[in-house]
PDB file of N, CA, C and O in Angstrom:
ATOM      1  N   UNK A   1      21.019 -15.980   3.028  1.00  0.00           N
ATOM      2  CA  UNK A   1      19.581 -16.070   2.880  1.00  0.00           C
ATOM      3  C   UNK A   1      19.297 -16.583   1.469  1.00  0.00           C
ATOM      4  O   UNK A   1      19.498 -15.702   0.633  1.00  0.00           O
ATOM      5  N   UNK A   2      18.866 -17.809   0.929  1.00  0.00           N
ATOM      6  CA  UNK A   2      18.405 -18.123   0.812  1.00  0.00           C
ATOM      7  C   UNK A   2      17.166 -17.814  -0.746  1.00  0.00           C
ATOM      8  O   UNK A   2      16.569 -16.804  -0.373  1.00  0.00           O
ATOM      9  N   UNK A   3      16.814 -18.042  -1.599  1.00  0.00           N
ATOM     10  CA  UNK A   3      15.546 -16.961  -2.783  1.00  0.00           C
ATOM     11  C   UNK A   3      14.572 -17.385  -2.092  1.00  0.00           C
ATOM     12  O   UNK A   3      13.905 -16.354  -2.177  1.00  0.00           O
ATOM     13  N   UNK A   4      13.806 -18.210  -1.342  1.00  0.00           N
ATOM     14  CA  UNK A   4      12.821 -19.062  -0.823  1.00  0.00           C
ATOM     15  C   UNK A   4      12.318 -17.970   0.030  1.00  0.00           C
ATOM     16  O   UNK A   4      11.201 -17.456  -0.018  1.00  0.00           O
ATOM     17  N   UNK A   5      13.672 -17.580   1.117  1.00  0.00           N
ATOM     18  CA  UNK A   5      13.604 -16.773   2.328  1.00  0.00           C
ATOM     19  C   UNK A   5      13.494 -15.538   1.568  1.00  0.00           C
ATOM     20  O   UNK A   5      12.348 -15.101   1.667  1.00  0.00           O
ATOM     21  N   UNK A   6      14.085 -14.963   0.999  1.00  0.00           N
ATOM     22  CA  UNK A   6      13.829 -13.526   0.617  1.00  0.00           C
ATOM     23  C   UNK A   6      12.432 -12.797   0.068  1.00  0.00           C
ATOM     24  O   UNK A   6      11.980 -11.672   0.281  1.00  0.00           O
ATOM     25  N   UNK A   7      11.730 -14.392  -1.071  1.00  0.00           N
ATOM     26  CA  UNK A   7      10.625 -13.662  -1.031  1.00  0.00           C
ATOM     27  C   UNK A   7       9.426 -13.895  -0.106  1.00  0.00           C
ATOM     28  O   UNK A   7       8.291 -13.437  -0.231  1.00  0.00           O
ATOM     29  N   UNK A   8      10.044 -14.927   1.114  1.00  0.00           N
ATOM     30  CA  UNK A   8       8.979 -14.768   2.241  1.00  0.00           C
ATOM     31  C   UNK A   8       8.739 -13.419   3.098  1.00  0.00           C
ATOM     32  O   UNK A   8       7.594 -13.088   3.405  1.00  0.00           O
ATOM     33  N   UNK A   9       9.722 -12.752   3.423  1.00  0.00           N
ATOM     34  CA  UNK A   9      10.081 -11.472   3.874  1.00  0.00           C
ATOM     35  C   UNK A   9       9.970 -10.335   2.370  1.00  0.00           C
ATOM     36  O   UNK A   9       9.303  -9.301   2.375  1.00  0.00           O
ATOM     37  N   UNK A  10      10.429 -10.617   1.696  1.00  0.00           N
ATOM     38  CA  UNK A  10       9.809  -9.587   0.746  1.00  0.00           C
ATOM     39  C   UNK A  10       8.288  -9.599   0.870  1.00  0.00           C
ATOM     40  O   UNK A  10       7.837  -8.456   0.938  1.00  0.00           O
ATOM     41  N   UNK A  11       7.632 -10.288   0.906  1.00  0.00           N
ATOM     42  CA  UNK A  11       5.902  -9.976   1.222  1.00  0.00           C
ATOM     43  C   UNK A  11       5.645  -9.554   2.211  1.00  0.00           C
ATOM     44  O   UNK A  11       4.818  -8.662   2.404  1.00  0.00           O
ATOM     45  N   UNK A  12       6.584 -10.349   3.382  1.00  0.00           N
ATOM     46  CA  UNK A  12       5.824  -9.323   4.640  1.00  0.00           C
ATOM     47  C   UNK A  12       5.903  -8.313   4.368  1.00  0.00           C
ATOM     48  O   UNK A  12       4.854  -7.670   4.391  1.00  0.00           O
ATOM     49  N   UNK A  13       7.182  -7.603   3.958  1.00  0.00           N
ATOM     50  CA  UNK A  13       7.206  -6.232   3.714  1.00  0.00           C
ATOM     51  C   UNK A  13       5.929  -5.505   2.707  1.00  0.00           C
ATOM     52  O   UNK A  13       5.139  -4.568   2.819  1.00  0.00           O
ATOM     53  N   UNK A  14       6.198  -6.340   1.890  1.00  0.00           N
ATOM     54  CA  UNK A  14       4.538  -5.390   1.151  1.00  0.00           C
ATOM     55  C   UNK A  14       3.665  -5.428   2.155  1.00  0.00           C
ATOM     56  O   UNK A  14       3.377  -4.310   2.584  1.00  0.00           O
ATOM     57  N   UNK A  15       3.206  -6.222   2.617  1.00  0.00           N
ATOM     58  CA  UNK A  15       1.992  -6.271   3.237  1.00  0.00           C
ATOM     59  C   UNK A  15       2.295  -4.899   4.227  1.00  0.00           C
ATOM     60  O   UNK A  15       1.506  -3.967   4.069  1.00  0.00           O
ATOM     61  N   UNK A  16       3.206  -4.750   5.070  1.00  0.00           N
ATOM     62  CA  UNK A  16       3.207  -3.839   6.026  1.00  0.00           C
ATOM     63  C   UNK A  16       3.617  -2.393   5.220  1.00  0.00           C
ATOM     64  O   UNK A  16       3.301  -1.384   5.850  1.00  0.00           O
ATOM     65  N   UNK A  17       4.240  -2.181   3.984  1.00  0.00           N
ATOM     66  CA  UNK A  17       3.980  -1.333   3.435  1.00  0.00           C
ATOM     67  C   UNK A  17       2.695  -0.979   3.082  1.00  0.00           C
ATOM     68  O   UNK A  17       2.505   0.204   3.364  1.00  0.00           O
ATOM     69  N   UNK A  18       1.527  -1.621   2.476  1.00  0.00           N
ATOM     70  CA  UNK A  18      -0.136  -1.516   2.499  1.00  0.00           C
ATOM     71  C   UNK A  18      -0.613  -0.973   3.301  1.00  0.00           C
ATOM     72  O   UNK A  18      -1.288   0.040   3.118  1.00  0.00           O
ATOM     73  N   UNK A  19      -0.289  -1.740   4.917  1.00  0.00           N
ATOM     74  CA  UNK A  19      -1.162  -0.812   5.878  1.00  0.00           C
ATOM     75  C   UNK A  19      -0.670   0.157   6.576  1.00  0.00           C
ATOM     76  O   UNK A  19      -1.174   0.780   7.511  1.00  0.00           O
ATOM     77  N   UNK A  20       0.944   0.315   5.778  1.00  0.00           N
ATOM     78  CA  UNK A  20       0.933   1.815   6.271  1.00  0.00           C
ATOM     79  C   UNK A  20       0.314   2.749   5.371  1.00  0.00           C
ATOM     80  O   UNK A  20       0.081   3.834   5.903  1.00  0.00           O
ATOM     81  N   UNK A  21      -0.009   2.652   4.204  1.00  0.00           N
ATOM     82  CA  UNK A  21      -0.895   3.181   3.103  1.00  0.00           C
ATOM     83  C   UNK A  21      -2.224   3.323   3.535  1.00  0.00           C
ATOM     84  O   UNK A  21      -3.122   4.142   3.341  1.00  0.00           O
ATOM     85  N   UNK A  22      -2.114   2.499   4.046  1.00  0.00           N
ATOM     86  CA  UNK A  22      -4.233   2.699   4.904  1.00  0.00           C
ATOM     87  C   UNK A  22      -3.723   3.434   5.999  1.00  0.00           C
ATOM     88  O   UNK A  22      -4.120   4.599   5.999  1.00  0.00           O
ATOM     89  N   UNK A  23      -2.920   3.111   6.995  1.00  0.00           N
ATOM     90  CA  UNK A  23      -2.863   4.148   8.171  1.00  0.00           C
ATOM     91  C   UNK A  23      -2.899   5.361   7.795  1.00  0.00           C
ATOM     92  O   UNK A  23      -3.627   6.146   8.403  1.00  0.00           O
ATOM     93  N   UNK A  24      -1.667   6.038   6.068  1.00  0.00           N
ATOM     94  CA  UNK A  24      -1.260   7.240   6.631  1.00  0.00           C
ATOM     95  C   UNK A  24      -2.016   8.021   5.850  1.00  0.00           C
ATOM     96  O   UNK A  24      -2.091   9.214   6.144  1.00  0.00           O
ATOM     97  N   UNK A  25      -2.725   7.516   4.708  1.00  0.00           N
ATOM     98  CA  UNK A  25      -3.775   8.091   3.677  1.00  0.00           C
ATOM     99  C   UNK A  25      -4.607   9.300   4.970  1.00  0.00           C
ATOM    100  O   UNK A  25      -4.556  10.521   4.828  1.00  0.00           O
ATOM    101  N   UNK A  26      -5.061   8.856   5.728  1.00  0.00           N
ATOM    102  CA  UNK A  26      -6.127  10.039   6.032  1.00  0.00           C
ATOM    103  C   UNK A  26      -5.614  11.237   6.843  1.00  0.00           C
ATOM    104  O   UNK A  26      -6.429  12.091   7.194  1.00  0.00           O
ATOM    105  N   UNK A  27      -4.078  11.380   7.222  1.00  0.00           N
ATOM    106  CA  UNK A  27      -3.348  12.228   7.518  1.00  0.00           C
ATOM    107  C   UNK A  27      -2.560  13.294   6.220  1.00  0.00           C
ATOM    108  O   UNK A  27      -2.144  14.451   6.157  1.00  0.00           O
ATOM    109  N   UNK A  28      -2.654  12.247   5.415  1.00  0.00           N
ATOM    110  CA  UNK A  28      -1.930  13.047   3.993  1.00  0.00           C
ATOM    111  C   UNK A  28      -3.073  13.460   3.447  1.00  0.00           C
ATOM    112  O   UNK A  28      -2.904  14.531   2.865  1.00  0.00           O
ATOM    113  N   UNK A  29      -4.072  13.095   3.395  1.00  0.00           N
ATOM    114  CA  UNK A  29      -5.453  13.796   2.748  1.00  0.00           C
ATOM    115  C   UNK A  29      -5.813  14.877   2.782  1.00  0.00           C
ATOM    116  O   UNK A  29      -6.257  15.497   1.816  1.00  0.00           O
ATOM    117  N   UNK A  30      -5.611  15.522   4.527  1.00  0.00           N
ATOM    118  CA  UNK A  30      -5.681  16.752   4.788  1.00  0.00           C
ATOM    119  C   UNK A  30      -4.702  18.316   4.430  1.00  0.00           C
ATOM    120  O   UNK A  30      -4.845  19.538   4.476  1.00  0.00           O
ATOM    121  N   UNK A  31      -3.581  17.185   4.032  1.00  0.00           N
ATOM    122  CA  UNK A  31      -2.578  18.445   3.314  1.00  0.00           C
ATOM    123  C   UNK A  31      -3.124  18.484   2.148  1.00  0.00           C
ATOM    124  O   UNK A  31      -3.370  19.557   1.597  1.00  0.00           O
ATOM    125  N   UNK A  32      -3.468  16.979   1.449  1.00  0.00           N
ATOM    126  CA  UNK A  32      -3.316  17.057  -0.362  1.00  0.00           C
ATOM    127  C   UNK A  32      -4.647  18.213  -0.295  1.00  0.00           C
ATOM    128  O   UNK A  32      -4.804  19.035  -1.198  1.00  0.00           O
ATOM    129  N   UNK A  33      -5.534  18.137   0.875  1.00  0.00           N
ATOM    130  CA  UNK A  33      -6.698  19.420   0.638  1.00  0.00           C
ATOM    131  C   UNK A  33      -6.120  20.500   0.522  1.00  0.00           C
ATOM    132  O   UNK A  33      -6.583  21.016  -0.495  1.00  0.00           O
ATOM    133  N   UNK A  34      -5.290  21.227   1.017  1.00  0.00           N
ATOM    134  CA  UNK A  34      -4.898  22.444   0.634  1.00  0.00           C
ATOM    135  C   UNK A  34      -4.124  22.876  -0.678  1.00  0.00           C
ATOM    136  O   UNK A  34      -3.701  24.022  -0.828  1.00  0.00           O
ATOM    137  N   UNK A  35      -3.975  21.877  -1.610  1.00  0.00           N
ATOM    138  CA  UNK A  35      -3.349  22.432  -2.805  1.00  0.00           C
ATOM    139  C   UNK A  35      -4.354  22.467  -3.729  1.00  0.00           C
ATOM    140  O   UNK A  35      -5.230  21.610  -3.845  1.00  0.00           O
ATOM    141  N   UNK A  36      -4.203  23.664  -4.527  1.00  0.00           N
ATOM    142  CA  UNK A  36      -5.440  24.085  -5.436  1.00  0.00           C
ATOM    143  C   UNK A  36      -5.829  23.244  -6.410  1.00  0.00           C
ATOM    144  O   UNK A  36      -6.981  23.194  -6.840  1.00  0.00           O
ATOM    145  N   UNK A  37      -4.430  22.207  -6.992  1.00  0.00           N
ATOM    146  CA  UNK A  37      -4.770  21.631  -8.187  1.00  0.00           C
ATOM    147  C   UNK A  37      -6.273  20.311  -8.067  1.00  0.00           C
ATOM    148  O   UNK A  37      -7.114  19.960  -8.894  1.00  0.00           O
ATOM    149  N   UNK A  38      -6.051  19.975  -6.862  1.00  0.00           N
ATOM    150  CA  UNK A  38      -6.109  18.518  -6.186  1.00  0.00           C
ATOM    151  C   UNK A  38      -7.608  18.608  -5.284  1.00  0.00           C
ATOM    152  O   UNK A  38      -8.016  17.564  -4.777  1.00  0.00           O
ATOM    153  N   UNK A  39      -8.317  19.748  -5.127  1.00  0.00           N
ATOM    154  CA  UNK A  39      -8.896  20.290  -4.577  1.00  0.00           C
ATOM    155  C   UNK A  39     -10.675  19.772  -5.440  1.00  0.00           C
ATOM    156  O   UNK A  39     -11.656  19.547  -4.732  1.00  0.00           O
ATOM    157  N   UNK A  40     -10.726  19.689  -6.777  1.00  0.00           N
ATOM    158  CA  UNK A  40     -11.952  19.161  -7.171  1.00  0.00           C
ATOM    159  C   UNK A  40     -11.962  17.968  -7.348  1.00  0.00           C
ATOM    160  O   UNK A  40     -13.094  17.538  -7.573  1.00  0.00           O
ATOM    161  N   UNK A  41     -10.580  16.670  -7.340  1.00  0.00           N
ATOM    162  CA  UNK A  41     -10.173  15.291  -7.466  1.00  0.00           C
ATOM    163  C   UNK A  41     -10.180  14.667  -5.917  1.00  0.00           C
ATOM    164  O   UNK A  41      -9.749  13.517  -5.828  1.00  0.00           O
ATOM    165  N   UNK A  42     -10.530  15.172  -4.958  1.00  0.00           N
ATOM    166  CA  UNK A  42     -10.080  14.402  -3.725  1.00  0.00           C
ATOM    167  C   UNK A  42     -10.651  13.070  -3.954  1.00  0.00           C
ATOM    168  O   UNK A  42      -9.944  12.073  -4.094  1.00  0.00           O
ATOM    169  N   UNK A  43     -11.970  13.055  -3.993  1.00  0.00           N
ATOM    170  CA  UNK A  43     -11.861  11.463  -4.054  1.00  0.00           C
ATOM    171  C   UNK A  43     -11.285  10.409  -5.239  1.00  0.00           C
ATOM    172  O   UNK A  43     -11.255   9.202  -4.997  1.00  0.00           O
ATOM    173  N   UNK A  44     -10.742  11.047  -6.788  1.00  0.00           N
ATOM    174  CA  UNK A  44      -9.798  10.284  -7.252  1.00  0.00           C
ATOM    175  C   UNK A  44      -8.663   9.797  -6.448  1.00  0.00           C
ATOM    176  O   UNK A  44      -8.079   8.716  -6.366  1.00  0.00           O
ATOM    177  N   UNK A  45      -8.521  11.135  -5.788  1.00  0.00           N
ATOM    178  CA  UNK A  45      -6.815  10.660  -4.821  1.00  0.00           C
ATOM    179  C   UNK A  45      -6.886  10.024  -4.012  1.00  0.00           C
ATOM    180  O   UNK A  45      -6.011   9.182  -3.814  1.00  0.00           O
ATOM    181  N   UNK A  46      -8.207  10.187  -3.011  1.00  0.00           N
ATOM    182  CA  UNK A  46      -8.370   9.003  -1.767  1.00  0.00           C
ATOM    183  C   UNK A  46      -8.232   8.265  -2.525  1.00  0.00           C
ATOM    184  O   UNK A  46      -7.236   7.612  -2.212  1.00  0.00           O
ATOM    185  N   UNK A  47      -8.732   7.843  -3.610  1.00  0.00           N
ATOM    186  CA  UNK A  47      -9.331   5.896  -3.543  1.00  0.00           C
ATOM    187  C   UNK A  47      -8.101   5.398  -4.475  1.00  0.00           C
ATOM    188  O   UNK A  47      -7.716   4.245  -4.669  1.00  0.00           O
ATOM    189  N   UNK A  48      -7.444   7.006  -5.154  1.00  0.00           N
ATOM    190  CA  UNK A  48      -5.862   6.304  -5.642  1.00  0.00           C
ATOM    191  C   UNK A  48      -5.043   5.672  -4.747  1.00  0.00           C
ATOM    192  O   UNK A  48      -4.189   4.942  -5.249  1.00  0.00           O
ATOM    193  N   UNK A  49      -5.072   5.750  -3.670  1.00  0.00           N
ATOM    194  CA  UNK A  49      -4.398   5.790  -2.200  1.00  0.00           C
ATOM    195  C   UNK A  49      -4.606   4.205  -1.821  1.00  0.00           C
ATOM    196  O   UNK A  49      -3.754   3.330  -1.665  1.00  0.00           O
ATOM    197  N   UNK A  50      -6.389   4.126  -1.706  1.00  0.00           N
ATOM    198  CA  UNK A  50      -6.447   3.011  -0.922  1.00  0.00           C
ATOM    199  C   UNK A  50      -6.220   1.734  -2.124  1.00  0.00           C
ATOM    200  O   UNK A  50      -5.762   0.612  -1.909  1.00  0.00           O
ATOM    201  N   UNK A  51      -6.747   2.361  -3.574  1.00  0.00           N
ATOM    202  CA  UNK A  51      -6.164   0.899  -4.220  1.00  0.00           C
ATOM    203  C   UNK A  51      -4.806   0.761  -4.446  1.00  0.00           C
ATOM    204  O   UNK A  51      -4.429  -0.315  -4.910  1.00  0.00           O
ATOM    205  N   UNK A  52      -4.090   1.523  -4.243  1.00  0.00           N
ATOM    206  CA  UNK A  52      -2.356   1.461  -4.655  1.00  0.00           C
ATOM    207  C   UNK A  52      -2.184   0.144  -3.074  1.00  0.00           C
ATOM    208  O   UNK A  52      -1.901  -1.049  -2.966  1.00  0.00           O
ATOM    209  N   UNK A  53      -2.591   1.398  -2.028  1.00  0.00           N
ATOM    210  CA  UNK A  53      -2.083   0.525  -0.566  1.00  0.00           C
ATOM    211  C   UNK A  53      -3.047  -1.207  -1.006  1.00  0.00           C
ATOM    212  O   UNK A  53      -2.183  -2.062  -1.201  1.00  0.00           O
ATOM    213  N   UNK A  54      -4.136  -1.660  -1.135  1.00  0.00           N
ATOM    214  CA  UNK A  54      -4.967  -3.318  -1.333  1.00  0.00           C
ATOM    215  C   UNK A  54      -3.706  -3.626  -2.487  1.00  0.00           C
ATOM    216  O   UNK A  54      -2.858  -4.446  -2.134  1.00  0.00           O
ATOM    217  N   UNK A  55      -3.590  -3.111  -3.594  1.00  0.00           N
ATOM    218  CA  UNK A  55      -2.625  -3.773  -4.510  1.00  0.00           C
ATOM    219  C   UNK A  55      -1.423  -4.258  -3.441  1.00  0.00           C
ATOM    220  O   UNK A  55      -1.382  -5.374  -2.922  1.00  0.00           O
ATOM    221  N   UNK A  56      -0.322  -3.028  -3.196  1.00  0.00           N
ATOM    222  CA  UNK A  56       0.572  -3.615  -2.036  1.00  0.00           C
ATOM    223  C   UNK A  56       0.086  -4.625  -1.257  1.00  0.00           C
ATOM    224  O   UNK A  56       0.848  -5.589  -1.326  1.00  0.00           O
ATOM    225  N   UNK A  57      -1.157  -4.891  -0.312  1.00  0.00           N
ATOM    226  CA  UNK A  57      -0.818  -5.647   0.488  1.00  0.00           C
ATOM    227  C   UNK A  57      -1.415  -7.394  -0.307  1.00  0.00           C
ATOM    228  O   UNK A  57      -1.202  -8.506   0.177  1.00  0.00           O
ATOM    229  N   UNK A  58      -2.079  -7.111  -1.449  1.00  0.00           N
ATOM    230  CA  UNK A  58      -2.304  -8.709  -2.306  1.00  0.00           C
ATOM    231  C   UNK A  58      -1.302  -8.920  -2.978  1.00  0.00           C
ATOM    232  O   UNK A  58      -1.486  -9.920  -3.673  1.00  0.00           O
ATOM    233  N   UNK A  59      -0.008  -8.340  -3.173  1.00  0.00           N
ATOM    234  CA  UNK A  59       0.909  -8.649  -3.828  1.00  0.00           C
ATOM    235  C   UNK A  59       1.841  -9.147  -2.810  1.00  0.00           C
ATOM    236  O   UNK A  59       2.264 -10.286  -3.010  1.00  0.00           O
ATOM    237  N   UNK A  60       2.288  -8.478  -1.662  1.00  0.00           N
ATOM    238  CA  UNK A  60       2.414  -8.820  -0.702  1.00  0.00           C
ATOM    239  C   UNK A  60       1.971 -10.574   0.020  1.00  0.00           C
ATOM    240  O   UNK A  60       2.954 -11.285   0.228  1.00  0.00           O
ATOM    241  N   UNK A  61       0.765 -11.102   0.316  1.00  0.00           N
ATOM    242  CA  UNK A  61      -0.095 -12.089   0.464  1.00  0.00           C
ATOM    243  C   UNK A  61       0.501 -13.284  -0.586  1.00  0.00           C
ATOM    244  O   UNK A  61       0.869 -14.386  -0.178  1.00  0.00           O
ATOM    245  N   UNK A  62       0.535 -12.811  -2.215  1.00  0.00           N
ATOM    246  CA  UNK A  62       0.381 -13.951  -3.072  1.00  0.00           C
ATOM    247  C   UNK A  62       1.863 -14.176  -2.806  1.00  0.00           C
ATOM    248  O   UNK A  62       2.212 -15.347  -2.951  1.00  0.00           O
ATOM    249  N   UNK A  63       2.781 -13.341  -2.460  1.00  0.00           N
ATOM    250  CA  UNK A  63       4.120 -13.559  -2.355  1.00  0.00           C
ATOM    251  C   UNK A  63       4.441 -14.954  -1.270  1.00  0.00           C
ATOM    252  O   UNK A  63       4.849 -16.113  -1.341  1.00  0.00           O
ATOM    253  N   UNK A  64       3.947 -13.945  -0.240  1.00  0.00           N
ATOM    254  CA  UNK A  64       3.879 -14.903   0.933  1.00  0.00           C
ATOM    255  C   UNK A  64       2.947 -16.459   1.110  1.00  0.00           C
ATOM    256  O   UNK A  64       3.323 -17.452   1.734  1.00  0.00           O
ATOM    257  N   UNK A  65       1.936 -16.322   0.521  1.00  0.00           N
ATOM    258  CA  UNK A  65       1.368 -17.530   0.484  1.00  0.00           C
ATOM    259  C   UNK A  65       2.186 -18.414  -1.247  1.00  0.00           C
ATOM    260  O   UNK A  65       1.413 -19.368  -1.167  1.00  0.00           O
ATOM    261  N   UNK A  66       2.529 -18.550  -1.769  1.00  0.00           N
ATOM    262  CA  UNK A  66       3.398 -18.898  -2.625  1.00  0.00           C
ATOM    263  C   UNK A  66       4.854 -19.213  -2.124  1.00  0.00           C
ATOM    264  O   UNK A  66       5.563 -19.931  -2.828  1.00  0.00           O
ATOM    265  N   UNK A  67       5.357 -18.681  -0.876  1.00  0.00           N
ATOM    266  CA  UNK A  67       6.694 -19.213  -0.330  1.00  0.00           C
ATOM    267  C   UNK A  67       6.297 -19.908   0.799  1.00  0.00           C
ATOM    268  O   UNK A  67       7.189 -20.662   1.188  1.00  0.00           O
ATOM    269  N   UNK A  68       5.561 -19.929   1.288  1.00  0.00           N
ATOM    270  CA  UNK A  68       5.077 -20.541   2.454  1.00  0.00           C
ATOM    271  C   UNK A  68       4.891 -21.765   2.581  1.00  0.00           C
ATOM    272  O   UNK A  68       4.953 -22.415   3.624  1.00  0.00           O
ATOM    273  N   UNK A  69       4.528 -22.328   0.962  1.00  0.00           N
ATOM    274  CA  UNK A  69       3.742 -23.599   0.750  1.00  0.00           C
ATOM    275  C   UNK A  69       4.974 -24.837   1.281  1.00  0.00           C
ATOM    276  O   UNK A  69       4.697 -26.036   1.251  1.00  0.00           O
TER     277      UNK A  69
END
């Protein structure tokens, strides 16, 4: 394989790492509710969640649209 090929598939992979970050965020939300520390920050942590997962999947994208060309 190829550096061309690797970072075409290295992006897909971000990208599908991202939306498993959007899928699994609102299942992990409900545990991170039960720990005391984390309990007056929830929405720091949601939206830590969803910009970590958009970063993954535009890093992901520029990868892929940059090997693609």
């Amino acid at each position: 394989m190829d550096k061309k090929n690797f970072g075409f598939y290295y992006g897909i992979l971000l990208v599908a790492v991202g939306l498993g970050v959007f899928y699994r965020t609102p299942q992990v939300m409900s545990q991170v509710e039960t720990i005391e520390f984390f309990r007056q920050t929830l929405f720091f942590v949601r939206s830590s969640f969803y910009i970590l997962g958009g970063l993954l999947i535009l890093a992901g994208g520029i990868r892929i649209y940059k090997n693609y060309k």
